[in-house]
Structures are given as C-alpha cells and as structure tokens.
C-alpha positions in Angstrom: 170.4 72.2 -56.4 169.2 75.5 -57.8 170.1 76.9 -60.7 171.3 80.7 -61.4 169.0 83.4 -62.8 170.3 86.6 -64.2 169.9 89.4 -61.8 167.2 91.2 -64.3 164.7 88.0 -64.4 165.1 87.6 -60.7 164.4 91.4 -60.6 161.0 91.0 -62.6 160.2 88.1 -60.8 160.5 89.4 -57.9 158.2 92.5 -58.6 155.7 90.0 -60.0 155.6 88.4 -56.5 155.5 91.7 -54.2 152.7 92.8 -55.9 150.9 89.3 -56.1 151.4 89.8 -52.4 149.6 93.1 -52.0 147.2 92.1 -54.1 146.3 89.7 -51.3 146.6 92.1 -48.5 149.5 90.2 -47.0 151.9 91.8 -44.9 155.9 91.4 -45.6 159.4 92.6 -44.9 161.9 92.6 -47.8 165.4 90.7 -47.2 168.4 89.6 -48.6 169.5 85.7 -48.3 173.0 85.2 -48.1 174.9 81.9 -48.5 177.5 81.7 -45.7 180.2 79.9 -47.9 179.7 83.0 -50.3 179.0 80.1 -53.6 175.5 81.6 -54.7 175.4 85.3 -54.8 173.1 87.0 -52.3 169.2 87.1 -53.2 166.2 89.4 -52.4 164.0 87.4 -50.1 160.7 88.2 -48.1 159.2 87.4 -45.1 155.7 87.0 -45.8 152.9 87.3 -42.3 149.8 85.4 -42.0 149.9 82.7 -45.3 148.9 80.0 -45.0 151.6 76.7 -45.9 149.4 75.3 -49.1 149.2 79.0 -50.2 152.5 79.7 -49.9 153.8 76.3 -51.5 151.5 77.8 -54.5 153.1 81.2 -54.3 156.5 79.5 -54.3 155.9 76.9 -56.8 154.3 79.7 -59.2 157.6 81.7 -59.2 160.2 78.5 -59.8 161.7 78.2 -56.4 163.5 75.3 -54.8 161.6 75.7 -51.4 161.2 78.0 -48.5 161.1 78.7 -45.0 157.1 78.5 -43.0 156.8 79.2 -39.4 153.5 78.1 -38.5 151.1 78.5 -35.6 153.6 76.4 -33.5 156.6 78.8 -33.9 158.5 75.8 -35.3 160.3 76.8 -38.4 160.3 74.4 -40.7 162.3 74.2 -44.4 159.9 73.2 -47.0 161.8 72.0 -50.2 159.9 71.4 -53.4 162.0 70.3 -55.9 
C-alpha cells in the first residue's frame, strides 16, 4: 500500500521528473489518476512515449513509486508493481 505525500513534495517531485523527462527527449502527456472509491486523493500522473520498461522501472524507482502502468510493443498494458 502506498503511503501519502504532502501535496508540496509530490509537487517538487513531480517537476524533478518532467524535467528528467525532457532532459531525455521523451515525449509525454500530463494526467491526473483518480481512485474510483475516492480513498486516496487524486494525483498528477504522466503518460510517458517511447521508454523503454527497465528505463522506466529506473525512472519510477528513482522517484519512490509503488509501480506503474507499461504498454509495450504488443499493445498489452501491463501493471508493473515494485514494491
């Protein structure tokens, strides 16, 4: 189970990562993940184009999250926890 960040880490962390992101010329769109029940608040999120899975389990790991989502060549999502 996660556990909750203030909204002003998540905020720095999250500029950290954008602009690890376009550092490596990687293309994104910006989100928002919401849990359906409505128990964790809403989250900034990102789509992230052309990474590949052991870069992006770096990318994750480096910025303390639980997992993500990585849609690979197959067009298969598939839910990649870490922790």
């Amino acid at each position: 189970m996660g556990v909750q960040t203030s909204k002003s880490i998540n905020s720095i962390n999250e500029k950290k990562l954008i602009a690890e992101i376009e550092a490596r010329d990687l293309f994104y769109l910006a989100g928002e993940s919401k849990d359906p029940s409505g128990l964790w608040p809403s989250e900034a999120s990102l789509l992230v184009f052309g990474i590949s899975l052991e870069s992006a389990k770096a990318l994750v790991n480096r910025y303390n999250q639980n997992g993500f989502v990585y849609i690979g060549n197959d067009s298969i999502p598939q839910l990649i926890l870490l922790r």
